[in-house]
MARLO-279423 format. One record per residue (C-alpha): x, y, z; residue number from 1. Coordinates in nm, 2 decimals. Example, Ala and Ser with C-alpha at 12.3 -4.5 7.8 and 13.67 -1.06 7.14 Angstrom:
REM MARLO-279423
+--------+--------+--------+-----+
|     xx |     yy |     zz |   i |
+--------+--------+--------+-----+
|   1.23 |  -0.45 |   0.78 |   1 |
|   1.37 |  -0.11 |   0.71 |   2 |
+--------+--------+--------+-----+
This chain:
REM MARLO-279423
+--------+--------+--------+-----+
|     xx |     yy |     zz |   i |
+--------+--------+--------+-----+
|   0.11 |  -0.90 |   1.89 |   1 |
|  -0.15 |  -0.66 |   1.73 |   2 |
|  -0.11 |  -0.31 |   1.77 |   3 |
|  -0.41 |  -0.13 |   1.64 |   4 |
|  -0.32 |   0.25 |   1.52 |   5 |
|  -0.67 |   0.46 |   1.47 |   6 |
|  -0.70 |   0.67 |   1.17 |   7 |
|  -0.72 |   0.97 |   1.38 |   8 |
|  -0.33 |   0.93 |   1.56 |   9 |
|  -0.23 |   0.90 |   1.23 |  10 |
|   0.10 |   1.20 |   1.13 |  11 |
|  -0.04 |   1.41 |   0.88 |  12 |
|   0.00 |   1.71 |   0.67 |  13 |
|  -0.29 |   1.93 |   0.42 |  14 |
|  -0.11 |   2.10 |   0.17 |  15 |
|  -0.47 |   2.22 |   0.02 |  16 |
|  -0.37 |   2.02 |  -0.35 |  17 |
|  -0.27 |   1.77 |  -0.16 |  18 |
|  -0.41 |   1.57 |   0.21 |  19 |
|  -0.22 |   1.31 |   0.36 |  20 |
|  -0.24 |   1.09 |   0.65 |  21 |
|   0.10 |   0.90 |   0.77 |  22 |
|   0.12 |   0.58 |   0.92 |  23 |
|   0.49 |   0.59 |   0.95 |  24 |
|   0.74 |   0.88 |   0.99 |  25 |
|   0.74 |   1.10 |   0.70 |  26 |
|   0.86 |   1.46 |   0.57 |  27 |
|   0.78 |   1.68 |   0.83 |  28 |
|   0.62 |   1.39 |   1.08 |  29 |
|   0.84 |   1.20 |   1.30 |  30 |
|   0.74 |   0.97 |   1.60 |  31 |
|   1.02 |   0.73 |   1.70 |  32 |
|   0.79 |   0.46 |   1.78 |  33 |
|   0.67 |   0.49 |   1.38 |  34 |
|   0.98 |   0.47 |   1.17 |  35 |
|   0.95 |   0.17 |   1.03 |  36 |
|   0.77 |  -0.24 |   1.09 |  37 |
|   1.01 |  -0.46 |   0.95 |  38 |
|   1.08 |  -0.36 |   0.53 |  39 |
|   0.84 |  -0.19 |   0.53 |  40 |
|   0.91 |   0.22 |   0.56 |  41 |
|   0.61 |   0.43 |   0.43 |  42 |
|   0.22 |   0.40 |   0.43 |  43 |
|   0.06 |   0.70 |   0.31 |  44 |
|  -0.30 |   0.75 |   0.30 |  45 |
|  -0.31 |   1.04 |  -0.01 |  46 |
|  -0.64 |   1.26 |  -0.17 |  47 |
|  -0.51 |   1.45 |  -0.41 |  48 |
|  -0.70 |   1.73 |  -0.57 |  49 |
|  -0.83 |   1.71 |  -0.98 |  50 |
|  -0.56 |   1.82 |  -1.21 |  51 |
|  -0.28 |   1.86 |  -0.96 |  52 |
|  -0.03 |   1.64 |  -0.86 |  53 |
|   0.37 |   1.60 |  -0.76 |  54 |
|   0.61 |   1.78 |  -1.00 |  55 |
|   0.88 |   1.53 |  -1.13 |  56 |
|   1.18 |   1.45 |  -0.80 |  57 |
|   1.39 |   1.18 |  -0.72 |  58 |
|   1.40 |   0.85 |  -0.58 |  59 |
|   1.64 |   0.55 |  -0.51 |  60 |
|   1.66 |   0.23 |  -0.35 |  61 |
|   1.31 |   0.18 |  -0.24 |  62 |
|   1.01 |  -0.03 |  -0.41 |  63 |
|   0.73 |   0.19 |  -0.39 |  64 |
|   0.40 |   0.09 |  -0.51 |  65 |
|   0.06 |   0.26 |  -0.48 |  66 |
|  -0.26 |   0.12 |  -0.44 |  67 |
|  -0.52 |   0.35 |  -0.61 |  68 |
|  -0.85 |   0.34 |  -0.41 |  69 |
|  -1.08 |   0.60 |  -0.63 |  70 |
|  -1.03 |   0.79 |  -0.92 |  71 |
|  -0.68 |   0.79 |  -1.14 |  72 |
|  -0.32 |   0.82 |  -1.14 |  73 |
|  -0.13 |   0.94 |  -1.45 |  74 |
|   0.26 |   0.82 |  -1.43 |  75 |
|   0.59 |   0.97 |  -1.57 |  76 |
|   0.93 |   0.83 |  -1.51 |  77 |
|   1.29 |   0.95 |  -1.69 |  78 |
|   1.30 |   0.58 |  -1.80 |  79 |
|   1.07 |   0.72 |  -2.08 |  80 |
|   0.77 |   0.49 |  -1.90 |  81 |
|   0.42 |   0.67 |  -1.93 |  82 |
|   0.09 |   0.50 |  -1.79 |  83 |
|  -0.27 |   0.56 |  -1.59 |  84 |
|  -0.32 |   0.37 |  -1.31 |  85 |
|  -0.76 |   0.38 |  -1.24 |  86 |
|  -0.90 |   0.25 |  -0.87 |  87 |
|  -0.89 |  -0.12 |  -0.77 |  88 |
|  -0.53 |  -0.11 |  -0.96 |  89 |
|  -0.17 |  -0.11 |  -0.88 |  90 |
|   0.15 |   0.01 |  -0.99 |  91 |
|   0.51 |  -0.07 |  -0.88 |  92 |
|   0.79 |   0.13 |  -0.95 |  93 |
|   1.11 |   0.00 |  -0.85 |  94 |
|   1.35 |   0.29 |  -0.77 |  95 |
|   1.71 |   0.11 |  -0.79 |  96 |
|   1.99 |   0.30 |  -0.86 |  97 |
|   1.78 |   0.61 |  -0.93 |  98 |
|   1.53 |   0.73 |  -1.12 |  99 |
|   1.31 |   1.06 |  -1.12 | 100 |
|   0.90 |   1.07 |  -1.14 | 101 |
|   0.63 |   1.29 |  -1.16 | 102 |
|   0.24 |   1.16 |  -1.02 | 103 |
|  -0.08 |   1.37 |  -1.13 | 104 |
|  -0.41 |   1.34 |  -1.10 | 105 |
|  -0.54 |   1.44 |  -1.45 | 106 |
|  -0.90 |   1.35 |  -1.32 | 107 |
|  -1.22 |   1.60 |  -1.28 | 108 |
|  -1.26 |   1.40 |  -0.89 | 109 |
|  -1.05 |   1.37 |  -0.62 | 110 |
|  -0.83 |   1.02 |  -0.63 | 111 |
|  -0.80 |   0.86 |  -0.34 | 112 |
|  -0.46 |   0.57 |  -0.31 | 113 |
|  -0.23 |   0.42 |  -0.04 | 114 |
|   0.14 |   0.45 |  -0.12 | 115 |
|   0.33 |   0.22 |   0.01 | 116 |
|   0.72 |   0.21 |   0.03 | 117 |
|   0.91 |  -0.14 |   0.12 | 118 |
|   1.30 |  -0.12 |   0.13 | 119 |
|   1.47 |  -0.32 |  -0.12 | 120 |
|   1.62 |  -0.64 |  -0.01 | 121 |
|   1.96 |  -0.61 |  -0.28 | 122 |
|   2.06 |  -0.24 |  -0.33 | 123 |
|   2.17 |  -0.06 |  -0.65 | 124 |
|   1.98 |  -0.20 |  -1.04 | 125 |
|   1.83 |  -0.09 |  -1.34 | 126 |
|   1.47 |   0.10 |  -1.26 | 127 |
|   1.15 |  -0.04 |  -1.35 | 128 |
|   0.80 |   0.08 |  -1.33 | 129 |
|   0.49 |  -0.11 |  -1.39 | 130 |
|   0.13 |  -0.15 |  -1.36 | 131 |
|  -0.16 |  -0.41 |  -1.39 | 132 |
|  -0.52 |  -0.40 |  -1.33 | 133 |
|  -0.69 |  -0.61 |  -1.04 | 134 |
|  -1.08 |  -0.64 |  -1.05 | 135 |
|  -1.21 |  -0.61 |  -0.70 | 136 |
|  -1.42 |  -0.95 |  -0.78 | 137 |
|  -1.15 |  -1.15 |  -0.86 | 138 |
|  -1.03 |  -1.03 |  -0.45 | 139 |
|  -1.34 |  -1.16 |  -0.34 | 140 |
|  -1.32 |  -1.38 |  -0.02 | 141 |
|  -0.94 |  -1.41 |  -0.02 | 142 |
|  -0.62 |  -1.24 |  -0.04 | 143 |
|  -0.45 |  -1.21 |  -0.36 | 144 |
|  -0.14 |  -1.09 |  -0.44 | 145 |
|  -0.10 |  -0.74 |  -0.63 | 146 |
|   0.28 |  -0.71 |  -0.57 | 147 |
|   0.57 |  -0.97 |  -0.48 | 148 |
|   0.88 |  -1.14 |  -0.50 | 149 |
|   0.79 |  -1.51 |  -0.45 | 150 |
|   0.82 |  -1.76 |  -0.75 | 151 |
|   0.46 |  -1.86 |  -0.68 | 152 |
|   0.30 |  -1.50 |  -0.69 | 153 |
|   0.32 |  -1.53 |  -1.11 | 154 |
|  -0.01 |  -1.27 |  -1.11 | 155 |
|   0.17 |  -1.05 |  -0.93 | 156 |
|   0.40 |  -0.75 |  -1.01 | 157 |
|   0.76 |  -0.80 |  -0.93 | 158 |
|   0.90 |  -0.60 |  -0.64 | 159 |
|   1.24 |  -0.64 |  -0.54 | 160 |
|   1.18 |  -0.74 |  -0.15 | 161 |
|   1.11 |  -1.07 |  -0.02 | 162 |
|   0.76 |  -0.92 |   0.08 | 163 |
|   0.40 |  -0.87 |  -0.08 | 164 |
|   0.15 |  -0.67 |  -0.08 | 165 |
|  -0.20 |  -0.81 |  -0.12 | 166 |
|  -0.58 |  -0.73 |  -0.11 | 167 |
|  -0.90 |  -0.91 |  -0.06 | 168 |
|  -1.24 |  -0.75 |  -0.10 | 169 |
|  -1.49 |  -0.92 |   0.19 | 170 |
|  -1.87 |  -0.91 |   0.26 | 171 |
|  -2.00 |  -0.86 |   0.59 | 172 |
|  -1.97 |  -1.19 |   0.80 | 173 |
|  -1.67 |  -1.31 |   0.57 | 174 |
|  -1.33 |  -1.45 |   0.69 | 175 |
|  -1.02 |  -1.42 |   0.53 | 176 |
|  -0.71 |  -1.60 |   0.62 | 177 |
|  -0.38 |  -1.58 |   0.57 | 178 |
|  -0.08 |  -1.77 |   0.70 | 179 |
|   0.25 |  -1.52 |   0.83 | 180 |
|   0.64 |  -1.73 |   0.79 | 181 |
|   0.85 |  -1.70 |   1.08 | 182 |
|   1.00 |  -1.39 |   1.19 | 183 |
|   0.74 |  -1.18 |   0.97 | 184 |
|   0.55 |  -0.91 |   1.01 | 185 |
|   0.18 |  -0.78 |   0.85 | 186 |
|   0.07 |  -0.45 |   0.80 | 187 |
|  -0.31 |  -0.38 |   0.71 | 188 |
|  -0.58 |  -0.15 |   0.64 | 189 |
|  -0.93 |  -0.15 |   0.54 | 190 |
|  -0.98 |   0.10 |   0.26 | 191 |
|  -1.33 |   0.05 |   0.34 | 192 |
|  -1.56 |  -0.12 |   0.62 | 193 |
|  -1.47 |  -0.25 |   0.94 | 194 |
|  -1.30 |  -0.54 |   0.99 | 195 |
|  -1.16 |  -0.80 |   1.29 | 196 |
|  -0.84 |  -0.96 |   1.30 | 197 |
|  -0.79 |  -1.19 |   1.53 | 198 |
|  -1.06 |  -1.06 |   1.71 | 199 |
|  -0.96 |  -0.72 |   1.79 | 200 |
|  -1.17 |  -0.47 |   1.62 | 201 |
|  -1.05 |  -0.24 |   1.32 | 202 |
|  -1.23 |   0.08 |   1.18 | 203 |
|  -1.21 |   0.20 |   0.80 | 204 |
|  -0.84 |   0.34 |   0.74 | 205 |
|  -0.68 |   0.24 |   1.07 | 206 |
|  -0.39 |   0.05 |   1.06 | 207 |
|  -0.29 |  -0.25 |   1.17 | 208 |
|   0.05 |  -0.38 |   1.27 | 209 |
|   0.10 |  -0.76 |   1.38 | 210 |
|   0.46 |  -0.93 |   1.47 | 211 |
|   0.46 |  -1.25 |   1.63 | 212 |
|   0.16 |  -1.39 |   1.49 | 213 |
|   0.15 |  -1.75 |   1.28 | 214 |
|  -0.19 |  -1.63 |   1.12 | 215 |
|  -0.42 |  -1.40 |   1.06 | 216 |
|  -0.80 |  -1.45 |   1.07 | 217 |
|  -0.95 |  -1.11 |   0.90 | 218 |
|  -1.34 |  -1.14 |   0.99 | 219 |
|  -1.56 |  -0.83 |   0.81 | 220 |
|  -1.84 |  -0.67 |   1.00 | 221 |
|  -1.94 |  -0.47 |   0.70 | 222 |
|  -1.85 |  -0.52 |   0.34 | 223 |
|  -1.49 |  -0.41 |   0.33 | 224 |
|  -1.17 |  -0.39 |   0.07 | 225 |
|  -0.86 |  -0.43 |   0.26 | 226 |
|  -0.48 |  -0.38 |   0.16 | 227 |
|  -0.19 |  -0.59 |   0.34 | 228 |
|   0.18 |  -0.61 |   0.35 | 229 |
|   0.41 |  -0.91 |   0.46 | 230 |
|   0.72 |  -0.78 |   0.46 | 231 |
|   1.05 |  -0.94 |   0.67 | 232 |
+--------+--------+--------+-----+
């Protein structure tokens, strides 16, 4: 099944620093039939403004990792862990037991990111945070993964769900596949472009959910970069 879910149905909220577009339930947004799709609890489509960002709060027992789309993200965890994440790059931050962070863009521009939240598939641990950079080129024509758990995934960041999170970067009239394991299910969205799967047409920033599907066949109609989750 493919459930497309336009950009514009999308919960939201514009808190004037800060402009967000939900694609599940979130703060203040709640619809029943958008909780959750499988692991995977949160997809938030953020701009945030130049030199603002969220003061440090809390966090536990959630894998959260953010996809930065333009601009920069600046990083500050109570681990002591300190880092700038720039667009086309991730970072993971595994919440565990608890840890407290802060996120601010330190940039003159807006930046632009998807942040995603997966829930953990063994409670309780240390925190971690990470990040790596993932050249847009080196997506080009495929999926790759940006953030895992599988023994194969080794140019991956860790996460501790049996999920990933990939991205592929397509030109027009591209196809991208990309096999799903039994009693799966996907989550995707084109940063940019528009985009088939499976046939069924897809506009910039809409999501995409799919359950009981063996494969997906991602087809661009114009050059796009898109971000997916495979989450149990």
């Amino acid at each position: 099944m493919i459930e497309v879910r336009p950009f514009e149905t999308l919960g939201g909220a514009d808190h004037g620093w800060l402009k967000a577009k939900h694609h599940f339930s979130f703060a203040r947004y709640f619809d029943p039939k958008r909780v959750n799709h499988g692991a995977l609890r949160v997809w938030n489509d953020d701009e945030i403004a130049p030199n603002t960002g969220f003061p440090a709060h809390p966090h536990a027992e959630m894998e959260i990792i953010t996809y930065v789309r333009e601009g920069a993200i600046t990083h500050e965890d109570s681990m002591g862990n300190r880092g700038r994440t720039e667009a086309g790059d991730v970072q993971v931050m595994s919440a565990g037991s608890g840890i407290r962070h802060a996120e601010f863009n330190r940039e003159d521009v807006p930046t632009t990111l998807f942040q995603i939240w997966i829930e953990p598939g063994v409670k309780g641990g240390e925190p971690s945070w990470g990040a790596k950079p993932f050249p847009r080129d080196e997506r080009s024509g495929q999926f790759v993964a940006l953030a895992s758990a599988f023994e194969g995934d080794t140019e991956a960041l860790p996460i501790r769900a049996e999920a990933r999170v990939l991205g592929a970067t397509l030109k027009a009239g591209e196809m991208a596949k990309y096999r799903l394991g039994t009693a799966r299910f996907a989550y995707l969205v084109p940063a940019t472009g528009r985009i088939e799967v499976n046939g069924v047409a897809v506009n910039t920033r809409d999501g995409v959910a799919v359950s009981d599907e063996t494969a997906l066949r991602v087809r661009a109609l114009e050059d796009a970069e898109i971000v997916l989750v495979d989450a149990p």
